[in-house]
N, C-alpha and C positions, 0 to 999 in steps of 0.2 A: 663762552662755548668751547668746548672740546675737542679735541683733532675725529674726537669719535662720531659728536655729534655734528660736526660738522661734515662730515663723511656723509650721515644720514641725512642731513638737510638738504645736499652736495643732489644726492641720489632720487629723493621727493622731487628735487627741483625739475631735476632731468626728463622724471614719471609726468608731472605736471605738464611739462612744455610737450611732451610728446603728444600727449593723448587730447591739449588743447589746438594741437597742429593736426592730428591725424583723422580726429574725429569727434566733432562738437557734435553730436547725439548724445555718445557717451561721457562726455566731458561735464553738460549739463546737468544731466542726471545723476553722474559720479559725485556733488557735489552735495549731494541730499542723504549720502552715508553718512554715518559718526564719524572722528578724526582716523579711529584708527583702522575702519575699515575701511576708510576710501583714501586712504594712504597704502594699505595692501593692492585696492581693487587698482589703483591709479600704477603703481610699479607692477603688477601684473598685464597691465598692459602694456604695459614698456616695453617689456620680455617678447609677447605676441605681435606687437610691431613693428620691433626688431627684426624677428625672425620673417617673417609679411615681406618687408623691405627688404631685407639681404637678400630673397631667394624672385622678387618681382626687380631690383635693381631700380627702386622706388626711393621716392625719401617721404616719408611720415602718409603711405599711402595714397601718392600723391604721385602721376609720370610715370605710371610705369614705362621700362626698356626692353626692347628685346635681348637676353641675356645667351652664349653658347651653354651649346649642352655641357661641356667635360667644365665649363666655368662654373655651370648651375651644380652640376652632382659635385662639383668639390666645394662647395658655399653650403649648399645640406649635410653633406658628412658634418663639416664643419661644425654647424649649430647641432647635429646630435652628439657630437665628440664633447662640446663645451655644456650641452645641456646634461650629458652623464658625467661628465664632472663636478657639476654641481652638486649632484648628488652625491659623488664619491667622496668630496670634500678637497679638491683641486681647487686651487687658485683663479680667477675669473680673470677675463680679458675686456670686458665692456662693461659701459655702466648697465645697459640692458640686462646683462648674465648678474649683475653684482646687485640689481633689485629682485633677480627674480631667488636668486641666491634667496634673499631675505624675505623673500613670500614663501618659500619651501621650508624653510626655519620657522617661520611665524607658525604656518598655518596645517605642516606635514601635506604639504601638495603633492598627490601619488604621482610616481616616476612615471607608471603605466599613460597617465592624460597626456602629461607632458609629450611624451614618445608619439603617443598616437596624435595629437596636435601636429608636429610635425610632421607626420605618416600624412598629413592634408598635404603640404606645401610637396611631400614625395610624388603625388599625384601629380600636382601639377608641374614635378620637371621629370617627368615620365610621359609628360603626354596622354595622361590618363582619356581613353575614349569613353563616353558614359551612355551605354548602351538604350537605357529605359534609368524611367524613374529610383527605381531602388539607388541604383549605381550613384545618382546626383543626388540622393539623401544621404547615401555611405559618406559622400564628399564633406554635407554639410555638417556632418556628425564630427568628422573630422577638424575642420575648422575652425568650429563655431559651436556645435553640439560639446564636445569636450571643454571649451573653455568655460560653459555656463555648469561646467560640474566641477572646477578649479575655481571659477567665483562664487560657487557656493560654499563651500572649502574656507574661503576666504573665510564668509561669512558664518561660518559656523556650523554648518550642516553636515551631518551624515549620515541620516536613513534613507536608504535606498527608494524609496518613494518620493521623498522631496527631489534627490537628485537626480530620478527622473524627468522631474516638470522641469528644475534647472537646463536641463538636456532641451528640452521640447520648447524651452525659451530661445535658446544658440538656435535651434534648428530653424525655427518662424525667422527668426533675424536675418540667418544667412540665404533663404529663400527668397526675400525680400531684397536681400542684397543682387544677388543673380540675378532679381527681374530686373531693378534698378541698372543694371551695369551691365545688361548683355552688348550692347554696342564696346562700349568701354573695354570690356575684356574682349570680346574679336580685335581690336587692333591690336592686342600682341598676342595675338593666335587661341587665345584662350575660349573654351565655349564650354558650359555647363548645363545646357540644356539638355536632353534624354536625344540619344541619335532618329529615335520611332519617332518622337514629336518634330524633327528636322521633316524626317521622309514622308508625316500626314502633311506636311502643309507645302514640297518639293524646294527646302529651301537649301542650296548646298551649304555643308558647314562650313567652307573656307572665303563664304562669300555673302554671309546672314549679315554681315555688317551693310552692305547696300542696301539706298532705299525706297528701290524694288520692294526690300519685302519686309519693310516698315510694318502694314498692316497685320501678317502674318506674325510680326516676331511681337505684335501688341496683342493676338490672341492666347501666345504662348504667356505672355508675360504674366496675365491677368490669372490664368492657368496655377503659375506662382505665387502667385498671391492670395487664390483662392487655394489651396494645397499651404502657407504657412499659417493661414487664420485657425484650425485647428490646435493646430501647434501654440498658440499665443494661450488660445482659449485653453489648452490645459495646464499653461504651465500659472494663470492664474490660481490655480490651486496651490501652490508651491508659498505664495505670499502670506499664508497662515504663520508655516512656522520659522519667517526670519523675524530678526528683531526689527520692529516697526519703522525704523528709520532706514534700515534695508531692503523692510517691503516698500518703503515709499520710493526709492530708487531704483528699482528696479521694475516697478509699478511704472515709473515717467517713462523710462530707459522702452520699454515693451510698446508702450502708448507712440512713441517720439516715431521707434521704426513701422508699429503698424501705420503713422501715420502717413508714411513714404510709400508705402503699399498703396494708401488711399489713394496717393498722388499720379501712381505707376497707371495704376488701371484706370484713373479720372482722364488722364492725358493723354491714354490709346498711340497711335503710330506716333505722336509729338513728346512722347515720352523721354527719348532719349535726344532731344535737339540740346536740352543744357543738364547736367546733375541734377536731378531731384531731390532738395533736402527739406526741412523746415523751417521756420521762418520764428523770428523767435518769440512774435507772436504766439505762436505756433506752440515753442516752448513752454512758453508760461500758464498758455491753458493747459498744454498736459503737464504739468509739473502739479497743478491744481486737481487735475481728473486724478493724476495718482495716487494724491493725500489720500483724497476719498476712497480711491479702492484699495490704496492701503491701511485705512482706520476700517471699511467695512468689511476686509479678511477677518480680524481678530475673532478668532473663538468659533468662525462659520465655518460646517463640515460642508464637506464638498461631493462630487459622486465619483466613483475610482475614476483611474485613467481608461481613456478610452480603449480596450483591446486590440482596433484595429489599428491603430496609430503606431507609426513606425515605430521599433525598441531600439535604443541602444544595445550593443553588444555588448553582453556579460563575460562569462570565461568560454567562451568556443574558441577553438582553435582558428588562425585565420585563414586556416584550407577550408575547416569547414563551414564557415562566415562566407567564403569566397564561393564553393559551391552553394549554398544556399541564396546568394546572390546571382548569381548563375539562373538557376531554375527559376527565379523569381521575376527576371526579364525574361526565361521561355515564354514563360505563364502570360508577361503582359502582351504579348506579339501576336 
């Protein structure tokens, strides 16, 4: 082996360990790619977990700390300073920046996701308040909606419709995540819920972690999870046109987190006494549901996307994304 390949081995190795520390959903289902898309998918998340953990004071997604503010804003410049480097063609400082390096080379991953990916974690060292729903959708767009249009990329894609549904996959996932981890994220001040759903049910935000109002934060939860099943169910359309061993992975991958949704809303106020994951039981039968609805995409037309379903943002300006987000929590008050 070569000092080159061994470089690259060096780099898979790192992608691997992270994404089987961070996150066995994705980890399982990562496994159901061909070699070389789940060697991009797997160092793509490196990069995203990286940046997750520097800006949460986490490691592999796991403890978060509470972090100071002027610590947190210079740990964000930071990751946009190293992430436009990458692109400029600057030298890298982690193995994180030197895989995603190599997923941007691979795959021509647009600067603009990447930016707006971290424009998520800007949110949260801003204190982002999330007035109504829209505002905690913009969030998930950011997160999670932009990376299912970087892992699409990955995979090959890029007509504006598939990477829509890719979009509408992130979004169900990170909804699912929110319901899953509302307690979890209040202990280090964090709340994702819409402010108007805090004040129908009188729950203060700085005190939703009590459990007081268990019952109340299992109706909002459920809320979540009825609000990402939409989201799953379109982005099923999407699994026509990846290569079949991409829809199969990404088919488990969909299956795995609705199944934590199942779990969220089955368990009501007992929801958040331990992590809600799956079992790998659990696994194995969706890893099987997926085959299937990845072999029964091939060739089936589907019906558009639904109209009313949130849009990712195209080319608007972010004044006037921001004013239309604006008006769009008048509306829901």
């Amino acid at each position: 082996m070569n000092a080159h390949d061994a470089d690259d081995q060096h780099l898979l190795d790192h992608a691997t360990t992270s994404i089987a520390v961070g996150s066995k959903s994705f980890a399982a289902a990562s496994r159901l790619f061909d070699p070389a898309t789940r060697r991009s998918a797997v160092m793509l998340y490196a990069w995203c977990r990286h940046c997750d953990d520097v800006i949460d004071g986490q490691e592999a997604g796991h403890s978060a700390t509470l972090v100071g503010d002027q610590e947190v804003q210079r740990r964000l410049a930071d990751l946009v300073a190293q992430t436009q480097g990458v692109y400029a063609g600057l030298p890298v400082e982690t193995e994180a920046f030197a895989a995603f390096r190599d997923v941007v080379i691979r795959h021509r991953i647009k600067e603009t996701y990447a930016l707006e990916h971290l424009a998520g974690f800007a949110m949260d060292v801003q204190q982002r308040q999330y007035r109504c729903v829209d505002d905690t959708l913009e969030y998930c767009y950011h997160v999670a909606g932009v990376v299912g249009l970087m892992m699409a990329q990955v995979m090959g894609v890029s007509d504006e419709p598939t990477l829509d549904r890719a979009c509408d996959l992130g979004m169900g996932f990170q909804l699912t995540n929110i319901a899953r981890d509302i307690v979890e994220d209040a202990s280090v001040g964090r709340c994702y819920l819409p402010q108007n759903w805090l004040e129908e049910f009188s729950i203060p935000r700085e005190r939703l972690a009590e459990a007081q109002y268990r019952d109340a934060l299992a109706v909002l939860a459920r809320r979540l999870v009825d609000m990402a099943e939409p989201f799953y169910t379109s982005a099923e359309a999407g699994l026509t046109s990846l290569p079949w061993r991409s829809a199969w992975a990404v088919a488990t991958a969909s299956g795995v987190y609705r199944e934590i949704g199942v779990k969220v809303r089955k368990q009501g106020s007992s929801a958040w006494d331990a992590r809600v994951s799956t079992s790998t039981f659990d696994k194995l039968r969706l890893v099987l549901a997926g085959l299937g609805r990845a072999i029964s995409s091939r060739g089936r037309r589907w019906p558009e996307r639904r109209a009313e379903l949130w849009q990712r943002p195209r080319h608007a300006s972010s004044e006037s994304r921001h004013e239309d987000r604006a008006a769009a929590c008048e509306g829901s008050t």
